[in-house]
ZAMARGU-4260 file (C-alpha; in steps of 0.2 Angstrom, whole numbers, plus 5000, padded with zeros to 4 digits):
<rodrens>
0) 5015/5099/5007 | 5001/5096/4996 | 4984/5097/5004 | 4968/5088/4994 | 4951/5090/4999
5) 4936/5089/4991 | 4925/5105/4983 | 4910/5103/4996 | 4924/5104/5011 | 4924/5123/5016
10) 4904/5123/5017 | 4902/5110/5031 | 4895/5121/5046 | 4889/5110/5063 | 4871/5113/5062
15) 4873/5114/5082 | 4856/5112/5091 | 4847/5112/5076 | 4856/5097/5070 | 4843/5080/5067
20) 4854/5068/5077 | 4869/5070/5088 | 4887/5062/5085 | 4889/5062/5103 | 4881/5044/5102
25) 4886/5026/5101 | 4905/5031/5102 | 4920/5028/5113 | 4929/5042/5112 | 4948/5045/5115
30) 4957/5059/5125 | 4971/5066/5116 | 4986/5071/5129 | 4982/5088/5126 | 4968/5088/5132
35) 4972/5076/5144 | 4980/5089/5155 | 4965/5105/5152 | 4954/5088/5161 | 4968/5084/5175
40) 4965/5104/5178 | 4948/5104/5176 | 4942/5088/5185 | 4949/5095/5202 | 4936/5109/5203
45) 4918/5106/5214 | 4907/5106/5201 | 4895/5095/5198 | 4904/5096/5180 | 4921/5091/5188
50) 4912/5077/5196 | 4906/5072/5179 | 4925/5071/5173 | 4932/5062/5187 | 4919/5050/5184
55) 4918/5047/5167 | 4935/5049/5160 | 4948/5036/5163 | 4965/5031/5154 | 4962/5045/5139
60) 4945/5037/5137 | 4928/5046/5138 | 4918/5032/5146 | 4900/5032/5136 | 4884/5031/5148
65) 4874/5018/5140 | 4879/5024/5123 | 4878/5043/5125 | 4893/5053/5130 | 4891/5059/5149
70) 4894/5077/5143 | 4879/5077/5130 | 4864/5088/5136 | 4847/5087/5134 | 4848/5099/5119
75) 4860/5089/5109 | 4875/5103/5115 | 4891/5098/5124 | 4891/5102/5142 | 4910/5104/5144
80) 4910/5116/5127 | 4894/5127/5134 | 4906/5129/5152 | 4924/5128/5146 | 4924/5134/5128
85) 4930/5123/5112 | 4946/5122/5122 | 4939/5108/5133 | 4932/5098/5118 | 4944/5081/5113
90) 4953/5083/5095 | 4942/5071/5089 | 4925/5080/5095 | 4934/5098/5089 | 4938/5091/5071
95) 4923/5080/5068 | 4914/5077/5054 | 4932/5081/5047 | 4945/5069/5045 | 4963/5069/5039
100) 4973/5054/5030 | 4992/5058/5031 | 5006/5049/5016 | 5019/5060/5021 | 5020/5077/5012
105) 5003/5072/5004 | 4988/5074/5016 | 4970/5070/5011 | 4954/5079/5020 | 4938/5076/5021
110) 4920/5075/5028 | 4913/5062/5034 | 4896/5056/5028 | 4889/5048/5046 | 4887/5068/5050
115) 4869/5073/5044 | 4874/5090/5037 | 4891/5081/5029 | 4880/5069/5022 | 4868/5083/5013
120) 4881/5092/5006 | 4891/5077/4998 | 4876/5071/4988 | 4871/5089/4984 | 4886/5093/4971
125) 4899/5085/4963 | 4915/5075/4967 | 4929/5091/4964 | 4946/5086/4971 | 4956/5103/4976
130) 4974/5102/4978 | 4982/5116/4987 | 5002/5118/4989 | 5010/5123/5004 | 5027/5123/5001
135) 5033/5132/5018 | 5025/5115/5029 | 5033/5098/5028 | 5026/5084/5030 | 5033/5065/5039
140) 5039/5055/5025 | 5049/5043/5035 | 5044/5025/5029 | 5036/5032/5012 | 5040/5023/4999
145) 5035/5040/4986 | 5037/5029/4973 | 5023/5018/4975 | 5014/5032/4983 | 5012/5040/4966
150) 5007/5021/4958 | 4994/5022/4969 | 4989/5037/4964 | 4988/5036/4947 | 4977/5020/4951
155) 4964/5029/4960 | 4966/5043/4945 | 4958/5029/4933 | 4944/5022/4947 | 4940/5040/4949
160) 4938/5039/4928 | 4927/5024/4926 | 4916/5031/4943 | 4912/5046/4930 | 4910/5038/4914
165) 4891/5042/4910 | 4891/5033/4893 | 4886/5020/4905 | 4875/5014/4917 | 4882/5016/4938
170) 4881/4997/4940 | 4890/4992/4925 | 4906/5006/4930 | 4906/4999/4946 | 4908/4983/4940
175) 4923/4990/4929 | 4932/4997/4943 | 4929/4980/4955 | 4937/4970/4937 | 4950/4983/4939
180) 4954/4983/4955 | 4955/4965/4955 | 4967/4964/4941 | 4979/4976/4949 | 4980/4969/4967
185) 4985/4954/4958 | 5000/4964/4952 | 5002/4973/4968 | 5003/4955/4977 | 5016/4949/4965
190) 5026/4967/4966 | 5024/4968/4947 | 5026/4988/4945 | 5026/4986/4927 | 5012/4977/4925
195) 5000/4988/4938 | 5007/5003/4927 | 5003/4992/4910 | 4986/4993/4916 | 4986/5013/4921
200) 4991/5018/4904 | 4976/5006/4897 | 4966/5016/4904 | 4973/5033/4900 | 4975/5028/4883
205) 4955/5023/4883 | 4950/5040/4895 | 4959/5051/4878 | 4953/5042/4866 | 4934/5045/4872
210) 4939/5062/4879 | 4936/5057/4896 | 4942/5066/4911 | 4950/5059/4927 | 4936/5068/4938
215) 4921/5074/4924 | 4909/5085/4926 | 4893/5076/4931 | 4883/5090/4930 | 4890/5094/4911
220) 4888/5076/4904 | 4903/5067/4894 | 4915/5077/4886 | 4922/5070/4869 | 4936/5069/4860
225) 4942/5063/4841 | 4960/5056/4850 | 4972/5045/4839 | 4980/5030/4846 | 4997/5025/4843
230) 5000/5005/4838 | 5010/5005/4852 | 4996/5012/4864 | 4984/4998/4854 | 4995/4985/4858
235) 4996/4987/4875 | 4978/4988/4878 | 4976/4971/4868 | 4991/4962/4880 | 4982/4966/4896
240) 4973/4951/4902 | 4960/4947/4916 | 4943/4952/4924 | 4943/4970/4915 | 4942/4962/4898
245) 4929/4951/4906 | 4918/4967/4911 | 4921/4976/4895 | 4914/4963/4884 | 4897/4964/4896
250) 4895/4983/4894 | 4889/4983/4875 | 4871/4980/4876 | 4865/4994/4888 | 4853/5007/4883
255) 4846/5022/4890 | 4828/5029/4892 | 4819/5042/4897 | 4835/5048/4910 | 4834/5030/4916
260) 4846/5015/4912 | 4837/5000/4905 | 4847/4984/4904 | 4852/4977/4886 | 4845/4958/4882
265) 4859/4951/4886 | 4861/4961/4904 | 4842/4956/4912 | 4851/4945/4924 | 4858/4958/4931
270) 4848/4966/4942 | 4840/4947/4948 | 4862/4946/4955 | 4861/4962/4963 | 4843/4955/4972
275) 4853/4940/4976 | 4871/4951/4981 | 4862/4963/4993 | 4852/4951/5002 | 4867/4941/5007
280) 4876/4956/5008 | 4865/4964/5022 | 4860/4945/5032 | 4879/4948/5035 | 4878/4968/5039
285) 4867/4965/5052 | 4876/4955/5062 | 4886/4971/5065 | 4885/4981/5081 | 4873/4995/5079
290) 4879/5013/5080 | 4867/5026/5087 | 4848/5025/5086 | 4837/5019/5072 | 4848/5011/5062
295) 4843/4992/5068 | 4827/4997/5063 | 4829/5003/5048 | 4840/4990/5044 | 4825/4975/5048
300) 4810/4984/5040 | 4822/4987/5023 | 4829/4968/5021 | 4810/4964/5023 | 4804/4974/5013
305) 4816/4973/4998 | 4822/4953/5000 | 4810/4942/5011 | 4791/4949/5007 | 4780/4942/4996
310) 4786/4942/4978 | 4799/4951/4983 | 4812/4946/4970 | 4799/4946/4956 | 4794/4965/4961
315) 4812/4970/4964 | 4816/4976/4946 | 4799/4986/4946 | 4803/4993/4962 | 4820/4998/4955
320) 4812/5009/4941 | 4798/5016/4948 | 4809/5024/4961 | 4821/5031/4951 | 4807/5037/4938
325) 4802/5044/4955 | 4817/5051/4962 | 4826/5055/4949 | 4840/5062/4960 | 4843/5044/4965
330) 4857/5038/4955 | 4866/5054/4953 | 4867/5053/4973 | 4874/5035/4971 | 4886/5043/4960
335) 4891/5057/4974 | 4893/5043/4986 | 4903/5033/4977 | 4915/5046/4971 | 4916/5048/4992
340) 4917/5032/4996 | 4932/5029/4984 | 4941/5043/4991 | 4938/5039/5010 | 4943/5020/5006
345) 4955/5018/4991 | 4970/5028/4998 | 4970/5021/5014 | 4973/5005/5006 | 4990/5009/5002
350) 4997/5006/5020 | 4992/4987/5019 | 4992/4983/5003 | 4974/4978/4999 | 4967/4990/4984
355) 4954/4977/4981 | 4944/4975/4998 | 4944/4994/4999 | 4936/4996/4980 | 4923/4984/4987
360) 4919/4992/5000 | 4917/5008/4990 | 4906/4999/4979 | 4895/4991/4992 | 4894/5003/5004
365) 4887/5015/4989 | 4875/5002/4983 | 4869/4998/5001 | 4864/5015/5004 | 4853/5016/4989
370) 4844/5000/4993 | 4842/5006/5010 | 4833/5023/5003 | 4822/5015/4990 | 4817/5005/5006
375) 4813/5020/5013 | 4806/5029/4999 | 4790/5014/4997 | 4788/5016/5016 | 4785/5034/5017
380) 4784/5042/4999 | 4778/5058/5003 | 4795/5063/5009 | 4799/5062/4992 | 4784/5073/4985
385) 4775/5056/4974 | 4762/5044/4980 | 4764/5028/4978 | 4752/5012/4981 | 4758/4995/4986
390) 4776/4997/4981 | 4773/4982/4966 | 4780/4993/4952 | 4766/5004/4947 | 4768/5021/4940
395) 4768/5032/4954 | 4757/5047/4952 | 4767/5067/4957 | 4754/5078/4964 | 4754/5096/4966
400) 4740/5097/4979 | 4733/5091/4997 | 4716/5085/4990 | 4716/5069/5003 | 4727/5060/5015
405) 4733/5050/5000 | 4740/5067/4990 | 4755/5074/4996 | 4767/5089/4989 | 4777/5089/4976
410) 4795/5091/4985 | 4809/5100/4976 | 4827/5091/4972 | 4835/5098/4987 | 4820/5090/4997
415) 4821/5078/4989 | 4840/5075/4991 | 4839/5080/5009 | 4828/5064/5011 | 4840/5052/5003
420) 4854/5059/5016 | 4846/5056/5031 | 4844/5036/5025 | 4862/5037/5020 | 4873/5042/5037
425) 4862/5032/5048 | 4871/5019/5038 | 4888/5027/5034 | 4889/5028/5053 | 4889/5009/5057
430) 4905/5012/5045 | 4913/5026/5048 | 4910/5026/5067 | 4917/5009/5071 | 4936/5002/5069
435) 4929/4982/5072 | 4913/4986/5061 | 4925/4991/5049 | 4936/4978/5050 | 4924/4964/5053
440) 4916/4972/5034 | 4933/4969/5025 | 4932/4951/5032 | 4915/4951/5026 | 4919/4955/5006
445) 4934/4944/5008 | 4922/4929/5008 | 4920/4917/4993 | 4902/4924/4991 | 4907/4939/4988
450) 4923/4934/4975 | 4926/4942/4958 | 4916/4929/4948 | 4899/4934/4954 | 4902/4953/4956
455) 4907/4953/4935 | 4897/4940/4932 | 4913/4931/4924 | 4911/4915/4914
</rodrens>
């Protein structure tokens, strides 16, 4: 068996008591048979505990009350784990924020990101994917077609590519992978395995050529590399058709300033799209049942805020720069989140065939949260260590002292960063912590307003 799982894995510790919110909210939670029976023991006792279990759990389901789990104390701890051990704790509660995707003898780890400590620790390092043999453990293969398994793979190889290719701005690569994505599905759906693999060795023959790797080192910059390329390797590239070529050509005009990408003449439009892209894009996410507390908050005061105050949309390319130039740590989080999101959602497409919906949701689901924290940062910016005005683009000043209330700290990056996680699980978590959420989100980006043309920016 060959175990992935990425670098940040083996640091998670639960932050117990001391954690900032609880996952013990907002679930319904399922008893596995296992510990079925330790509960059929346990709920026979007199104990107002025992009560508790013959009251709340029924047909291997953990019965919320309101939307808290009847076992959570007042101290965010688990009742049944403070009296019985980890033992009386369901698989899920035991393994959480840790989840496992199975494809046979290949299993994919993970943490997930609506965990506030998994969430700090995936945007404070980079994507590294660790693959560890096991060779003694065997894993179910029945039904595997290995084949396409390693297609799929080498598919998600080159996402991973484009995600880390720093020669250019994060919007235009995720446009590339959405043009990619696209282009394969297309193949997948017509079971043309030549064509899908046409379009893999594109790529690879472009990631050699510019001496990019398939994960990079986003800490260490590009690489680069004086490769050749064969006429065949030429040819091959030229032949393949569709919505990448239609990204590539938009790509060439971007130039970078001061750490902070700035949009070519012929790109200005783009950011007006994403104003336009996002608002839909949350009028539609908040029709979602909410998960936890805070979130439908946060949610309302953010789409305000960003889409539906006053000049809004003339302030909302301002607003982009001055909190990036602010938080500088911003996009290389965005980054993070999007290596994570493509690694949660990609894979998993390979049981129902839908590459592209998955890639969208990567894509979204990573730009969503950063709308959602420069939201938050204009609201309260002294979380952030700069002071800001009236939001309307203005530089913000960084201060070093507490002269007035106006004057806060100066916050270092992993404040900073710490900041930016606590705005990103309470939305992962709408996600992540809901099966009809998630699959009334696919629906969603399966919707004409959200089609290829208007993500590229096609003709």
């Amino acid at each position: 068996m060959i175990i992935h799982y990425p670098g940040y894995y083996k640091k998670f510790h639960c932050l117990a008591g001391e954690c900032p919110d609880t996952c013990c909210i907002g679930w319904e939670i399922t008893v596995d048979r296992e510990t079925e029976k330790t509960y059929q023991k346990l709920r026979k006792g007199k104990s107002e505990l025992a009560e508790r279990l013959r009251r709340s759990v029924r047909r291997r389901l953990i019965i919320p009350d309101g939307d808290r789990c009847p076992f959570l104390a007042g101290d965010g701890l688990c009742d049944l784990c403070r009296e019985y051990g980890e033992a009386a704790m369901t698989r899920t509660c035991r393994r959480y924020p840790r989840h496992v995707e199975d494809f046979g003898d290949i299993h994919e780890v993970e943490l997930l990101c609506s965990c506030p400590e998994a969430a700090r620790l995936i945007l404070s390092e980079d994507f590294r994917l660790i693959t560890r043999n096991m060779p003694e453990r065997k894993g179910n293969t029945d039904g595997i077609d290995e084949e396409r398994l390693a297609l799929w793979f080498s598919v998600r190889e080159q996402v991973f590519a484009m995600a880390g290719d720093r020669r250019m701005p994060l919007w235009a690569r995720m446009r590339r992978i959405l043009a990619f994505c696209h282009d394969v599905q297309g193949r997948l759906r017509r079971e043309d395995t030549a064509g899908v693999e046409a379009l893999v060795r594109a790529k690879e023959t472009a990631c050699r050529r510019n001496g990019a790797d398939p994960v990079p080192d986003l800490i260490d910059g590009d690489k680069t590399g004086d490769h050749l390329q064969t006429k065949e390797e030429r040819m091959t590239e030229r032949n393949v058709p569709g919505r990448l070529k239609e990204a590539d050509h938009r790509e060439k005009d971007w130039k970078k300033t001061n750490d902070v990408y700035t949009p070519g003449k012929a790109d200005m439009h783009n950011l007006e799209e994403r104003f336009s892209l996002m608002a839909d894009f949350f009028a539609e996410f908040a029709s979602l049942s909410p998960i936890g507390h805070g979130f439908p908050e946060l949610l309302e005061r953010s789409r305000t805020f960003l889409y539906h105050s006053e000049d809004s949309r003339s302030l909302y390319e301002k607003r982009q720069q001055e909190f990036h130039r602010n938080v500088p740590e911003a996009e290389v989080c965005t980054e993070r989140r999007l290596f994570y999101f493509l690694y949660s959602f990609v894979m998993p497409g390979f049981y129902d065939g839908d590459l592209y919906t998955k890639a969208k949701m990567a894509v979204f689901g990573a730009v969503a949260a950063e709308e959602l924290e420069m939201a938050e940062y204009f609201r309260d910016p002294g979380k952030y260590g700069k002071r800001t005005g009236d939001g309307r683009g203005n530089d913000a000043e960084s201060v070093t002292s507490l002269e007035n209330d106006e004057m806060v700290a100066e916050r270092s990056a992993k404040e900073r960063i710490s900041a930016l996680s606590r705005t990103a699980y309470l939305f992962v978590r709408q996600i992540e912590n809901s099966a009809e959420n998630r699959n009334l989100l696919e629906q969603l980006l399966k919707q004409p307003e959200f089609g290829i043309r208007r993500l590229v920016g096609a003709d």
